[in-house]
DODOSE-320505 format. One line per field, with one value per residue: x, y, z of N, C-alpha, C in turn; residue number from 1. Coordinates in pm, whole numbers. Layout:
// DODOSE-320505
n_c1 = X/...
n_c2 = Y/...
n_c3 = Z/...
ca_c1 = X/...
ca_c2 = Y/...
ca_c3 = Z/...
c_c1 = X/...
c_c2 = Y/...
c_c3 = Z/...
num = NUM/...
//
This chain:
// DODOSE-320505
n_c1 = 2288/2429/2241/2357/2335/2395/2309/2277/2317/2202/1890/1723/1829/1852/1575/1463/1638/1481/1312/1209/1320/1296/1086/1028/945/958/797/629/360/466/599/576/607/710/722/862/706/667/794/878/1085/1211/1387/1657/1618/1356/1040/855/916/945/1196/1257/1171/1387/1619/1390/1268/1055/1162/1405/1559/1559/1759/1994/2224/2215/1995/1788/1543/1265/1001/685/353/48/-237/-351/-380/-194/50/357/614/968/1272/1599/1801/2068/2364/2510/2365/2240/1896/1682/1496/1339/985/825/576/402/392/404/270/467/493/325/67/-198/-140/-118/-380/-549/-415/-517/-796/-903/-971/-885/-601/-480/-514/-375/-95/-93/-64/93/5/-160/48/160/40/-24/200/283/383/538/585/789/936/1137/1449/1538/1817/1847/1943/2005/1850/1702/1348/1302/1390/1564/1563/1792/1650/1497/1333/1065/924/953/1100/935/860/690/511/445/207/-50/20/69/276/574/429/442/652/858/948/817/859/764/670/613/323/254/22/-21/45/-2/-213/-399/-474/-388/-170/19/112/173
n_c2 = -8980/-8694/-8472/-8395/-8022/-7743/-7445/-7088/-6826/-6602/-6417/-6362/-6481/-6719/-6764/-6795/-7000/-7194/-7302/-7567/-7741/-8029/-8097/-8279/-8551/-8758/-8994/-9140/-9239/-9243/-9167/-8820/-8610/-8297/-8105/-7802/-7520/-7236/-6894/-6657/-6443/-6256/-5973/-5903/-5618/-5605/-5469/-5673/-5890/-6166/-6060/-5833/-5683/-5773/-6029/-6277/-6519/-6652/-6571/-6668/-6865/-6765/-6541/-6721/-6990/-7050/-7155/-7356/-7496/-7268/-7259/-7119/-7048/-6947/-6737/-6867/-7135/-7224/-7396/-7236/-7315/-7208/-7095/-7008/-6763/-6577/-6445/-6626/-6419/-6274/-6177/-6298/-6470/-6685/-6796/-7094/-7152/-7291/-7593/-7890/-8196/-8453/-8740/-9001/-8920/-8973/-9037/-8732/-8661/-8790/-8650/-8363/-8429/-8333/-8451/-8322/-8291/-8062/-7897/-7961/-7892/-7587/-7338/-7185/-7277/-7479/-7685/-7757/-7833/-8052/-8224/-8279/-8105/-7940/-7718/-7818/-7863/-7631/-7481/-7682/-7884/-7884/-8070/-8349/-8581/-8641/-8700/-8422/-8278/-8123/-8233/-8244/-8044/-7949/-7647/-7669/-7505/-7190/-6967/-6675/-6384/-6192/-5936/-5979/-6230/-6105/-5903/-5603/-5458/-5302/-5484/-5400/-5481/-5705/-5995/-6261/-6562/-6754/-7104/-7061/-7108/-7313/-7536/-7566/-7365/-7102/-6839/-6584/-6613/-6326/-6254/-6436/-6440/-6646
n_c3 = -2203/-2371/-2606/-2934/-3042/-3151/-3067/-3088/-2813/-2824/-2791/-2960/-3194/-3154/-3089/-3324/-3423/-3329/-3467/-3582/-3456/-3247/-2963/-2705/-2469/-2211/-2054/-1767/-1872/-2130/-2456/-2560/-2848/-3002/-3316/-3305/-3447/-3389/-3221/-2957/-2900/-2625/-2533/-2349/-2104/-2200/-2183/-2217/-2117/-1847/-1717/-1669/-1416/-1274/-1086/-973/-721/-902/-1108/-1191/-1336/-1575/-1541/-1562/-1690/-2058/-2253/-2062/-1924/-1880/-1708/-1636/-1446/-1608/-1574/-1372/-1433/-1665/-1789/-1951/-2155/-2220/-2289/-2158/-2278/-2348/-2197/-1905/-1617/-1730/-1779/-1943/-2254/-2446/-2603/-2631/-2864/-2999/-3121/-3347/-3360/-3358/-3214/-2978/-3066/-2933/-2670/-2601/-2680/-2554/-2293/-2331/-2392/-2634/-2974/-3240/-3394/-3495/-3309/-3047/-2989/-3031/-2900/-2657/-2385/-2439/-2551/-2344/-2168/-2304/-2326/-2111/-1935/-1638/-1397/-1243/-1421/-1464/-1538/-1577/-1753/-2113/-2254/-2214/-2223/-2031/-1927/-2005/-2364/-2656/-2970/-3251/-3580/-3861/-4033/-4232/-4361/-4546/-4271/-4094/-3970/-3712/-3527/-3200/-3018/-2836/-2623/-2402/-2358/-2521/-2784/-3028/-3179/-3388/-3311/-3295/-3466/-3718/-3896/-4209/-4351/-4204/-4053/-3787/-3645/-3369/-3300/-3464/-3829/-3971/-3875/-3936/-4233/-4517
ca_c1 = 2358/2369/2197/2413/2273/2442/2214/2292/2226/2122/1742/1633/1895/1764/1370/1445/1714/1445/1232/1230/1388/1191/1031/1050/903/951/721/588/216/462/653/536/718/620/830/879/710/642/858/867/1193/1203/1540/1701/1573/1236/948/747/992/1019/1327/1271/1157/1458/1589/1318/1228/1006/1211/1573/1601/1581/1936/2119/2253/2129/1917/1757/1379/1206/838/601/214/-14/-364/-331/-432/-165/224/420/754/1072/1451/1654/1903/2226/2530/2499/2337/2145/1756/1641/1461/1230/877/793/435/349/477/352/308/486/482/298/-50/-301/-146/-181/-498/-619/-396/-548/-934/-965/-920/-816/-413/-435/-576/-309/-14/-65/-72/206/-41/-146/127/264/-82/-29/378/239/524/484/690/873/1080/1188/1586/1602/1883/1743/2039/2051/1753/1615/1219/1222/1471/1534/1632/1780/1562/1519/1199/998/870/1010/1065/865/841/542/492/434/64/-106/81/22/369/646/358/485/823/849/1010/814/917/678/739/528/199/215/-129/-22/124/-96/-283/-490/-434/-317/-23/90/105/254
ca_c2 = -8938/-8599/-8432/-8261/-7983/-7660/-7304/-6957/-6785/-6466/-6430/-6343/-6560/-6847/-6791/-6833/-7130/-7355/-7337/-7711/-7848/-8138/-8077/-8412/-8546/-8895/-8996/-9304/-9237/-9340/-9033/-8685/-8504/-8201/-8006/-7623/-7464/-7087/-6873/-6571/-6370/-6167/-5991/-5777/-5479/-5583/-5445/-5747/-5992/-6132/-6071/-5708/-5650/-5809/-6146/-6319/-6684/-6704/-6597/-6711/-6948/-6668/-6500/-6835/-7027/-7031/-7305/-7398/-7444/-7197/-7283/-7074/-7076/-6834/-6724/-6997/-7269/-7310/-7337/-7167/-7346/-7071/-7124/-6883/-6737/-6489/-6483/-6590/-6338/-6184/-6194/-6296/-6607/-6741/-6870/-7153/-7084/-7402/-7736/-7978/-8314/-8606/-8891/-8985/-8829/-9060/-8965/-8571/-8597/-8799/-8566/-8242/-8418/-8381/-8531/-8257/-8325/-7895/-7746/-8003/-7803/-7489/-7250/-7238/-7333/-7624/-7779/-7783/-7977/-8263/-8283/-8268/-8014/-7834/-7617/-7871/-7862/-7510/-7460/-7834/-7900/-7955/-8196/-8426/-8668/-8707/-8665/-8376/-8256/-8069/-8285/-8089/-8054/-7869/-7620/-7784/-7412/-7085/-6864/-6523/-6319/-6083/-5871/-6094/-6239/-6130/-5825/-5483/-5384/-5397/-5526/-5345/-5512/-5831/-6087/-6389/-6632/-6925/-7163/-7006/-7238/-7447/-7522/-7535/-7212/-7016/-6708/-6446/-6574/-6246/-6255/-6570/-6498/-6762
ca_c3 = -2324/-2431/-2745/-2976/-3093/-3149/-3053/-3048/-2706/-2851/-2785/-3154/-3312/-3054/-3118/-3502/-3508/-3280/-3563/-3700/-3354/-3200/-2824/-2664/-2321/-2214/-1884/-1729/-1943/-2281/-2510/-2689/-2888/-3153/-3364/-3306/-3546/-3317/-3117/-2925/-2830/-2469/-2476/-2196/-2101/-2278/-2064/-2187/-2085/-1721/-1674/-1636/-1315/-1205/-1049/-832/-720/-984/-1321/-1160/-1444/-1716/-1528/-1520/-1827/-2167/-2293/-1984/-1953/-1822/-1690/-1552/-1454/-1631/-1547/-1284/-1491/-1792/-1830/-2041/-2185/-2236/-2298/-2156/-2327/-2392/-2096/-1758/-1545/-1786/-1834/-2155/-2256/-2591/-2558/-2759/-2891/-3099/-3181/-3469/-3262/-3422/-3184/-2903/-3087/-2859/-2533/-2607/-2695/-2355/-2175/-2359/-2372/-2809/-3087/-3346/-3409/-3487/-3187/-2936/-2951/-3096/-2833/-2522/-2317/-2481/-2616/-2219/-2161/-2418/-2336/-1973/-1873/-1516/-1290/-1199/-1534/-1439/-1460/-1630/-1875/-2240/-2355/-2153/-2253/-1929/-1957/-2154/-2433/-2764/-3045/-3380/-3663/-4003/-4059/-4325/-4473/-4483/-4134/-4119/-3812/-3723/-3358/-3051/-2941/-2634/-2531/-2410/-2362/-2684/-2861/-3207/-3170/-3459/-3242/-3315/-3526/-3698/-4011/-4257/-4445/-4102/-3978/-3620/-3545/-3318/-3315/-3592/-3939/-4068/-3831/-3974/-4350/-4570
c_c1 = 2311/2319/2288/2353/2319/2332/2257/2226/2183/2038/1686/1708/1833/1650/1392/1496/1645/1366/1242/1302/1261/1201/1019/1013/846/904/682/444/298/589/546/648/643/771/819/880/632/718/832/1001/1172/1379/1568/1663/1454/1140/800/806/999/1120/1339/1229/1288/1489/1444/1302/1163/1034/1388/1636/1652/1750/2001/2176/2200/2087/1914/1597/1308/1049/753/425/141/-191/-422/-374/-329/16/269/584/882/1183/1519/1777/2037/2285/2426/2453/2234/1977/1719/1582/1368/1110/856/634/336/409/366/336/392/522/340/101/-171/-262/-153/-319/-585/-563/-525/-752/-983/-899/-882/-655/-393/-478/-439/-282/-20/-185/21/155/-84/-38/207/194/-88/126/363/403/519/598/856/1037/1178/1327/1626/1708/1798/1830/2074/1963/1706/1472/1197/1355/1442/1606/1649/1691/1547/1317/1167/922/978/966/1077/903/744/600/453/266/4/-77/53/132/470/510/442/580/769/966/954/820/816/751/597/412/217/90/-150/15/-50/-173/-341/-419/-368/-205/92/52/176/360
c_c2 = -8798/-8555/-8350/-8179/-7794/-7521/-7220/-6920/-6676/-6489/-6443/-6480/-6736/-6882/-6822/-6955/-7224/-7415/-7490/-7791/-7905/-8090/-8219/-8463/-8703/-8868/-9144/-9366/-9303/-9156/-8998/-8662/-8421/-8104/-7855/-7583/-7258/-7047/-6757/-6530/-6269/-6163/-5881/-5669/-5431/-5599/-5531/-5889/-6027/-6108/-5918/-5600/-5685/-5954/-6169/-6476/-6698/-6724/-6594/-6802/-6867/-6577/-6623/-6875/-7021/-7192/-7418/-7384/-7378/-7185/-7179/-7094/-6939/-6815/-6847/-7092/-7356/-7298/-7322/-7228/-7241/-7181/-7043/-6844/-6564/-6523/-6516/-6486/-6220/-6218/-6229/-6413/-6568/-6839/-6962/-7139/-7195/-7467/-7805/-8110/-8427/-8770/-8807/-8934/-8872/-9016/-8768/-8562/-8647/-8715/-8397/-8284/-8407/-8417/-8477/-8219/-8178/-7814/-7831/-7912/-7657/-7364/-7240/-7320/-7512/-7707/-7797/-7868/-8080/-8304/-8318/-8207/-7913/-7769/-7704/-7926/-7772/-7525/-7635/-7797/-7952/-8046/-8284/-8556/-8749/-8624/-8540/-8275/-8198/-8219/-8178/-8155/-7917/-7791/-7687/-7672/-7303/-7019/-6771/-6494/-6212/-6063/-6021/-6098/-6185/-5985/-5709/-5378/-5428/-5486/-5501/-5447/-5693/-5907/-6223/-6452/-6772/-6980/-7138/-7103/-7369/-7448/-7532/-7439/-7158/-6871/-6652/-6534/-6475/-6234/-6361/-6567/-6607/-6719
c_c3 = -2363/-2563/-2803/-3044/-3028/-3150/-3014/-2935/-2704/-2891/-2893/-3234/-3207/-3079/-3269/-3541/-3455/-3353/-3612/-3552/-3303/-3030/-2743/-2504/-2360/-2065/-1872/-1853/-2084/-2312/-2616/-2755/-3005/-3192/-3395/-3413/-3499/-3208/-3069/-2865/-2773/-2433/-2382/-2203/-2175/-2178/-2059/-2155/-1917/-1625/-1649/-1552/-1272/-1149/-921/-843/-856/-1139/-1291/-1291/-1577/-1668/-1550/-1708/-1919/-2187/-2188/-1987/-1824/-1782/-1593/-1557/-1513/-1645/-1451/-1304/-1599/-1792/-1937/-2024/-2227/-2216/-2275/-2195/-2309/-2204/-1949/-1712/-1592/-1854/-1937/-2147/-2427/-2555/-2653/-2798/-2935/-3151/-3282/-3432/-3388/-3351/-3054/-2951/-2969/-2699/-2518/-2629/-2583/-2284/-2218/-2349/-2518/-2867/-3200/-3329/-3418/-3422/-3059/-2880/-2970/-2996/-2715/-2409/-2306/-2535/-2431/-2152/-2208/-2386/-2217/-1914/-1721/-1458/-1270/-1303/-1518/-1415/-1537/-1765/-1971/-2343/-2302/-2158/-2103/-1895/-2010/-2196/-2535/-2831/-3176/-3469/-3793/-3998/-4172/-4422/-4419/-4358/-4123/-3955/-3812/-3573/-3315/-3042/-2827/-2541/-2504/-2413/-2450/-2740/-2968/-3255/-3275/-3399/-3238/-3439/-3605/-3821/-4091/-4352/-4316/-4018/-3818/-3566/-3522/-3366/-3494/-3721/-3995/-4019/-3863/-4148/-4441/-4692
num = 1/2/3/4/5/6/7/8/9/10/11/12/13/14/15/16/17/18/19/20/21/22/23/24/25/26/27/28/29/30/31/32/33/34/35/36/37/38/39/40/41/42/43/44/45/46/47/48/49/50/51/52/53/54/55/56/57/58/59/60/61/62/63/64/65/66/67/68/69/70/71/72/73/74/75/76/77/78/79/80/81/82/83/84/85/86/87/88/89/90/91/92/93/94/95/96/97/98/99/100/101/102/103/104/105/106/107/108/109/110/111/112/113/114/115/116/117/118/119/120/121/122/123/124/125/126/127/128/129/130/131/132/133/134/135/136/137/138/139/140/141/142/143/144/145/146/147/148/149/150/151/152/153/154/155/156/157/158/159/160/161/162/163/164/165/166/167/168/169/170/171/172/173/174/175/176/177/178/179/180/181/182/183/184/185/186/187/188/189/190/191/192/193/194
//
């Protein structure tokens, strides 16, 4: 059965409306799920996006349809969840950054190893560790409720945007997206005022 759940495939307007949507991952271990409360938009012709080297095996998913998940490995230990968005053929995608868990809390925290409910998700890395999400999602439909899906959902505070985490290139650029007074969004306090 599919999910309905209507999303803009323009990158910015994409990283802002997933705000408040639910992340969802059903497996044999039981179900996660957390609700998107951090995003990051990577749009065409952005030189911190991978889509701007060009197509290759590894970011083919980011040319193809919109709102497809986009997985990759980073620092060869952690995956990184993405949705890729605007037309066919064109590069672009949204990172999700930090989810809010609401089911499932007991199997994220044996998959992740602790027991604080605000360190799970709240980082890309980790929240792809407690949903247990790998490569092998890469290019998956996200409406189709087979092992892992969006469901819709409402933010629960207002949504700010500050520069991007992490980056050395477009750093300046305010393209991420969180739900502002939420104790799971990632990174620096001051980048996350309320």
């Amino acid at each position: 059965m599919a999910v309905s759940l209507a999303l803009p495939s323009a990158t910015e307007a994409l990283a802002e409306s997933l705000i408040g949507c639910v992340l969802v991952r059903e497996s044999r271990e039981g179900l996660t799920a957390g609700r998107i409360v951090e995003t990051e938009a990577y749009l065409p012709g952005d030189p911190a996006c991978h889509a701007y080297i060009g197509k290759t095996a590894r970011n083919a998913t980011l040319f193809g349809p919109p709102h497809r998940a986009y997985v990759y490995l980073i620092y060869g230990t952690s995956y990184c969840f993405n949705l890729s968005s605007e037309r066919d053929g064109e590069g672009a995608g949204v990172l999700v950054r930090a989810l809010e868990p609401i089911e499932g809390l007991a199997l994220m925290q044996h998959r992740r190893g602790i027991e604080a409910a605000r360190d799970l998700c709240r980082g890309p890395g980790r929240l792809c560790a407690a949903l247990d999400i790998d490569r092998s999602f890469d290019g998956a439909e996200l409406f189709t409720r087979e092992r892992l899906w969006l469901e819709p959902g409402q933010p629960q505070g207002k949504v700010r945007r500050s520069r991007r985490i992490g980056l050395t290139r477009a750093a300046h650029r305010r393209l991420r997206f969180y739900e502002a007074g939420n104790p799971f969004v990632s990174g620096p306090a001051r980048l996350s005022p309320s």
